[in-house]
N, C-alpha and C positions, 0 to 999 in steps of 0.2 A: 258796419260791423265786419270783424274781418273773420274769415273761415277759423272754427277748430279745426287744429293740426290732429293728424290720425295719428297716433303709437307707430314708431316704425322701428327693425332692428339694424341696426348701423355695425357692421365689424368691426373688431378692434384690432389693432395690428400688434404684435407682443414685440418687445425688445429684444433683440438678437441676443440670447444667452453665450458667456464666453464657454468655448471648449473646455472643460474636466483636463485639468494637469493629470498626466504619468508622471509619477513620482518614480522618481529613479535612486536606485541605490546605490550607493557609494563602490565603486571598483573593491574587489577586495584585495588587501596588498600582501603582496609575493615577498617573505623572508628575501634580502640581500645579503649576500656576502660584503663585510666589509673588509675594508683592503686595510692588514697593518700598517702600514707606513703611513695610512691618511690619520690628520692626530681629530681629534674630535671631544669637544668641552663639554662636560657635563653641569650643570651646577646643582645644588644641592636640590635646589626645588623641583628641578627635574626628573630628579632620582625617585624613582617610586619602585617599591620591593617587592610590590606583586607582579610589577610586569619580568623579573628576577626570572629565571625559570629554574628549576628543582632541582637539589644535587642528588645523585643518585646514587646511594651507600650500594656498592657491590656486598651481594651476602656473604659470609665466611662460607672457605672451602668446609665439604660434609667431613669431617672426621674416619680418616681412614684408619683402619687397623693394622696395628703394627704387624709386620710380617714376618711368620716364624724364620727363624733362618736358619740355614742345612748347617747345621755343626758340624764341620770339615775338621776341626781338630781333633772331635770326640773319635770319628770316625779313623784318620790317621793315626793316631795311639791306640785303638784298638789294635788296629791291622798290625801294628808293627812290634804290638806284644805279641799276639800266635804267632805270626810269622818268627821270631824269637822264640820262642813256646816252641813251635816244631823243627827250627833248626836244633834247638838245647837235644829235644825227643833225638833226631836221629843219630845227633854226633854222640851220644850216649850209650845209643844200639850200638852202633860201629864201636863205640870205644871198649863196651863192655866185650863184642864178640872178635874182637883184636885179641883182650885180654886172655878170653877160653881157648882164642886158638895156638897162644903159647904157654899156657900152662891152667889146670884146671883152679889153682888157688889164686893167682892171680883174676881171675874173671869173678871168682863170689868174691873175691875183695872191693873189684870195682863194681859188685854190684850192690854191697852194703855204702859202699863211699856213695852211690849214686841215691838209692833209696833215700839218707839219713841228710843228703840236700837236698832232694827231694821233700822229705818232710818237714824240715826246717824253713822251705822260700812254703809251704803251707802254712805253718805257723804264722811266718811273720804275713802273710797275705790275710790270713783272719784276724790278726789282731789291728792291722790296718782295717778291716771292715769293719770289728767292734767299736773304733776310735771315730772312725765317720757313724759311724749309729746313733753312738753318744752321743757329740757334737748335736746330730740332727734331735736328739731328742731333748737337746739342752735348749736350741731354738723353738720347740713346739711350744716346751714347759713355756717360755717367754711369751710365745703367743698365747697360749690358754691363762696365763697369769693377766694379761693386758685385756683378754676377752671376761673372764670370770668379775675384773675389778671393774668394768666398765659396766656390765650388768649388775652387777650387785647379787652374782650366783654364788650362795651359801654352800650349796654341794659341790658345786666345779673348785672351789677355793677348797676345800676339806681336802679331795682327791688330789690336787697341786700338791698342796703341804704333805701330803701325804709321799708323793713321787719327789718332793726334794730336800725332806727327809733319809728317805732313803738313798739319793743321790748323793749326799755327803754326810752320810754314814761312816765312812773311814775318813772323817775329819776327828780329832778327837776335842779339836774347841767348838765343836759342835754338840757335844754330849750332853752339857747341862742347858742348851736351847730345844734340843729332842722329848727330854726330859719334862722340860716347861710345857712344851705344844703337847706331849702326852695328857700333862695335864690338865690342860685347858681344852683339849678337843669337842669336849658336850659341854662347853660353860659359855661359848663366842659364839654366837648367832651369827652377827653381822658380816659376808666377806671381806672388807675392804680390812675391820678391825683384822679380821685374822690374816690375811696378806700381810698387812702393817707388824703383827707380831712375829708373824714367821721371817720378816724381814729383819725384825732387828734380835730375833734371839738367833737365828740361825748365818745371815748373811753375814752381819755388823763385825764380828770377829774374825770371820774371812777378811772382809774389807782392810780391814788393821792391818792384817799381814800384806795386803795387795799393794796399800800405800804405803807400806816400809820396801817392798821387793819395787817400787817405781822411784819412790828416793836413792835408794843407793844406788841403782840403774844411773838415775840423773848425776850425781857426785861422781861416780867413775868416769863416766863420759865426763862430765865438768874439769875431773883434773887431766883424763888423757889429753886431750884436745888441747888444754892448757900450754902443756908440754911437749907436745909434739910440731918436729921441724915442718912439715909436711902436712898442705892440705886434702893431699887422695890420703894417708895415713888417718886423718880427723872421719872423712865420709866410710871409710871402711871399718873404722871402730864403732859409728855409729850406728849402721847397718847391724854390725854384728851384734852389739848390746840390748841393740831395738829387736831384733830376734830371740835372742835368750831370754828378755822382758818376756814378748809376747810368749813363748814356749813356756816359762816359767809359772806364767799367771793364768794359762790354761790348765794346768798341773794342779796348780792350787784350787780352781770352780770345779771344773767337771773331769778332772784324771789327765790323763796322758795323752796325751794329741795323735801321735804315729807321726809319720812320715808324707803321709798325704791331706792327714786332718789339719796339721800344719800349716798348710798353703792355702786351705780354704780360713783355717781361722786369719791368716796373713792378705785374702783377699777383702773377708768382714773388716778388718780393723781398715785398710785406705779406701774402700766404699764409706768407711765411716768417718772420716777423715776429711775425705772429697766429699760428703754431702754436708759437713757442719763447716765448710770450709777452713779447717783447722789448719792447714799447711802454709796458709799466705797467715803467719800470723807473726813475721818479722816487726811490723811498724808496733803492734800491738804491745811485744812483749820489749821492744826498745820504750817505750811510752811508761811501762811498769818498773823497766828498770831507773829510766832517770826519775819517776815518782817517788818512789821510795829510796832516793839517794843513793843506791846502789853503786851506778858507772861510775862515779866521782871518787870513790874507794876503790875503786877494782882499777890494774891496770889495764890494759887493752889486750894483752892474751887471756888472762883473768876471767875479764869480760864476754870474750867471745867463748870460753868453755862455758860461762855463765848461761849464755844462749843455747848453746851444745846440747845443755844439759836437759834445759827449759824444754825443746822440740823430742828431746827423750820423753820428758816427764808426758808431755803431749801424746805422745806414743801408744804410753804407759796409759792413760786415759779412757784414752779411745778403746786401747786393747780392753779395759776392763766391762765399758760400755757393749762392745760385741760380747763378751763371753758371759758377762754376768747370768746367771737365770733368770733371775728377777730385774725391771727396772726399778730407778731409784725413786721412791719415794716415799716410803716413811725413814729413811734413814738418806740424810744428808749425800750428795755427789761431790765427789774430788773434784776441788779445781784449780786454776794453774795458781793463783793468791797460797792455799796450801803448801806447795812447793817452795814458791821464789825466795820465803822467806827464809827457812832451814837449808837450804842450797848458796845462799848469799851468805850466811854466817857460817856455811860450812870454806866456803872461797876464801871469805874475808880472815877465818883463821889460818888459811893453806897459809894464804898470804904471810900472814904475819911470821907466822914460823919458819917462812923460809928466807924472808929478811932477817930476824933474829939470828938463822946459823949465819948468813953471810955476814 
């Protein structure tokens, strides 16, 4: 029998476990400059648009405000009217006490001569200020007419018609449209209707007369220019006729211009000119003329007063657009179709009659 083995504990020897890897992270990579000159291929598949990086819209400059600027001119013509003002003062004294120290009738002589110019550069000095008054308050009415229609202000519109009524009160083809708005004044609710009436019983007959005083304007210059040897001879009758126009058609809206109200209605009219870009409008009215058969009847001096004319009438236009009180719009605006056609059959007759005498 052989012996029972006793239980016994025996070690067990474990397997060499391997070392736990450090996992290492990848370098991280440093932007390169790449060099122009090296050429380098992309292909499509490579291209990927996020790796793109972002363009970067610069914001708009902040809006700065325009900067008053020192009016050097206002200032220069002031200075150099007193300075005139108190030369006129002392060469006056001197003249008048020259006068008294040779004879005592001689010195009240030059001293009523002196007063009675004196009072006369008064006159014409106020009625120059009347005529800028005017003016200015011909442009308010315009604005309060364009504010009143744009609200739909029943009161501001009453008091308008009211202020240009009385402003061409000494029109007398205005008498039976004063007449009418008398009548109608508690019957029209609506402003825009009563702007609309006051426009065409009061403005509409003016108008008539505006655009017969810009056709004949255009015909004269059409046939001077015609006739004339001399291109400065053509720009100097136009100037001229384009001024009588505009002086003329201020005459007829809002009264007498003066002397200085002149200049500024002469500045309205090529501010308005230059903003509708009127003046470049050669190809335009060359395009109208050969449309309507025109240049092919007309010789070539003909022609070119035909144009003469056309940049009057444009003139003419414009001038009416500044001076109007009211803008247009319940009554029809002049435009250059109006003209071309009664200026063209006025040519086309010059024409013909002066071949007939020849």
């Amino acid at each position: 029998m052989s012996d029972s083995r006793q239980p016994a504990a025996f070690p067990v020897k474990q397997p060499p476990q391997p070392a736990p890897e450090t996992r290492k992270e990848p370098p991280l990579r440093r932007p390169q400059a790449v060099r122009i000159d090296e050429t380098v291929s992309i292909t499509p598949a490579e291209l990927d648009i996020f790796d793109q990086q972002e363009t970067v819209v610069a914001p708009p400059p902040p809006a700065v405000p325009r900067r008053k600027r020192f009016r050097l001119g206002t200032i220069f013509f002031t200075s150099v009217g007193l300075i005139l003002s108190l030369a006129a003062g002392l060469w006056a004294d001197r003249f008048i006490r020259d006068l008294f120290a040779r004879a005592d009738w001689l010195g009240w002589l030059g001293t009523l001569l002196v007063a009675a110019a004196a009072l006369a550069a008064l006159i014409v000095i106020g009625r120059e200020l009347f005529a800028l008054a005017r003016l200015a308050s011909v442009d308010k009415m315009r604005r309060r007419a364009d504010d009143a229609h744009e609200r739909d202000d029943a009161g501001a519109a009453r008091a308008l018609v009211a202020d240009l009524s009385a402003l061409l009160a000494s029109h007398p083809d205005t008498a039976a449209g004063r007449r009418r708005l008398e009548e109608l004044k508690d019957d029209v609710i609506d402003a825009r209707d009563l702007l609309g009436i006051a426009e065409k019983e009061l403005l509409a007959p003016i108008d008539r007369r505006a655009r017969k005083l810009v056709l004949d304007a255009a015909k004269r210059v059409s046939v001077v220019t015609a006739v004339s040897p001399r291109a400065l001879m053509d720009v100097g009758y136009v100037m001229f006729e384009a001024t009588r126009l505009v002086r003329r058609l201020s005459e007829l809206y809002c009264g007498r211009p003066g002397f200085l109200g002149f200049f500024r209605l002469a500045r309205n009219v090529l501010a308005h000119l230059a903003v509708t870009g009127s003046m470049a409008m050669g190809e335009t009215l060359v395009q109208q003329l050969v449309g309507h058969g025109i240049a092919a009847r007309l010789s070539a001096r003909l022609g070119e007063g035909v144009v003469n004319g056309m940049m009057t009438a444009r003139i003419g236009i414009a001038a009416i657009d500044a001076i109007r009180p009211l803008a247009f719009r319940a009554v029809e605006r002049p435009g250059m179709g109006d003209f071309l056609k009664a200026l063209a059959q006025f040519t086309a007759k010059a024409e013909g009659g002066s071949a007939g005498k020849a």
